[in-house]
C-alpha positions as CSV (number, residue, x, y, z in Angstrom):
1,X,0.0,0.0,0.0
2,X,1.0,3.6,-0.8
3,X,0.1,6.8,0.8
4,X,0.8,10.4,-0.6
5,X,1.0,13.5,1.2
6,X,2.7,16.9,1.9
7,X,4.1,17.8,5.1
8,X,6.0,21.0,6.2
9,X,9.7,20.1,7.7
10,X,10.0,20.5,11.8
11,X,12.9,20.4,13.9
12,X,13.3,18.7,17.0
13,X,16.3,19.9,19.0
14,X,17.9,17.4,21.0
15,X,21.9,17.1,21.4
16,X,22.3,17.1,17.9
17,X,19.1,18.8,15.9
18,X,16.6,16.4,14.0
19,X,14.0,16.6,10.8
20,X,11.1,15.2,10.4
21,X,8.2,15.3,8.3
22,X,5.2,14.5,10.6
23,X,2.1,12.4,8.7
24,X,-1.4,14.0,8.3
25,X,-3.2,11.9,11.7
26,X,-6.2,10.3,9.1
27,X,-3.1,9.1,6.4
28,X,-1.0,7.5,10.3
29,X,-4.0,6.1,11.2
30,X,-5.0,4.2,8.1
31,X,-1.2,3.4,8.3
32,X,-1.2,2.0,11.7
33,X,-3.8,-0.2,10.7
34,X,-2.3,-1.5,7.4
35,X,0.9,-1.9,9.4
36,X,-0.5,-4.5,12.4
37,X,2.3,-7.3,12.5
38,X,5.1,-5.3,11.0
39,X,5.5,-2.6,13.9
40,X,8.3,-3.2,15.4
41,X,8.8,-1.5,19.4
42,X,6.4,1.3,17.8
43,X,8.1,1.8,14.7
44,X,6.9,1.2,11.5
45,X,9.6,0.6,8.1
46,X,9.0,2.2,5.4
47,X,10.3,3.1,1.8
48,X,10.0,6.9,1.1
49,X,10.5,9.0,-1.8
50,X,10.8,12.6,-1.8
51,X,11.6,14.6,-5.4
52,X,14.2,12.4,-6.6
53,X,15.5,11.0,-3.3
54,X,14.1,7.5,-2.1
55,X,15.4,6.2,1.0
56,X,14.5,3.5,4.0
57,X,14.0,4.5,7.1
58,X,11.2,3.7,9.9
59,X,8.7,5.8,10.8
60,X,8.0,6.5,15.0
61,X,4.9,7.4,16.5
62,X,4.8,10.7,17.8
63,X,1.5,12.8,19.1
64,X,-1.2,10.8,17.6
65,X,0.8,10.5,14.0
66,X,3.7,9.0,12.7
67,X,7.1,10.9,12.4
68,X,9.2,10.9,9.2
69,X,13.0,11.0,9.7
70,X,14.8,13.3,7.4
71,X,18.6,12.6,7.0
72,X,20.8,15.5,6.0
73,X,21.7,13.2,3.1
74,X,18.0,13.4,1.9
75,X,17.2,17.0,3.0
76,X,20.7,18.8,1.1
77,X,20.1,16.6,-2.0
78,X,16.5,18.0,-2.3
79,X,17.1,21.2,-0.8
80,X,14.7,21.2,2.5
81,X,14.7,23.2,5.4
82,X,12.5,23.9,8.3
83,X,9.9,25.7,7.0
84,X,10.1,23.9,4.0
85,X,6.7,21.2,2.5
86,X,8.0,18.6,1.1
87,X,5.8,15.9,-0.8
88,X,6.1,12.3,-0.1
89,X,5.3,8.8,-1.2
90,X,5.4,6.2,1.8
91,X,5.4,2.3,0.7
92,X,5.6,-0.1,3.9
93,X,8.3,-2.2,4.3
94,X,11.5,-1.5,3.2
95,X,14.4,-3.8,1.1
96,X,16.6,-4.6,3.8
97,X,16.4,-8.2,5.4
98,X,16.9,-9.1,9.0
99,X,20.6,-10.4,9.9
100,X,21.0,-14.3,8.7
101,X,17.4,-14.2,6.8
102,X,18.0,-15.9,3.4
103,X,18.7,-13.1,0.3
């Protein structure tokens, strides 16, 4: 399943500073409910693609939605800032395999 939307870039400012993009709550909880069995100590993995960027990561619940993490990797190749609305296209899972499944 796929889900598309537009979020504006926040900043959470811990020891080091973080960016998300934060899901609309009606596209996290159809999410959350297309995700039971694959969320993993409340995160969920997802595939993402932003502009030309597509990258794995896992999404964390957060205030009644789901937090997007936004490595500076991802934000400098497609130029975001905080401020900045980004659009998105979310795919569950990601490529990656568990240590010692099968490839």
């Amino acid at each position: 399943m796929h889900w598309q939307f537009t979020a504006e870039v926040v900043e959470w400012r811990g020891p080091a500073p973080y960016y998300y993009l934060p899901l609309p709550p009606d596209d996290a909880a159809d999410l959350k409910d297309e995700a039971r069995g694959l969320i993993y100590w409340g995160q969920v993995a997802v595939t993402a693609t932003i502009g030309a960027t597509t990258f794995e990561t896992a999404l964390f619940p957060k205030d009644g939605t789901y937090l997007l993490p936004l490595k500076d990797v991802v934000r400098t190749a497609e130029g975001l800032a905080v401020g900045d609305v980004a659009a998105v296209r979310l795919t569950l899972g990601s490529s990656r395999r568990p240590a010692g499944e099968p490839g």
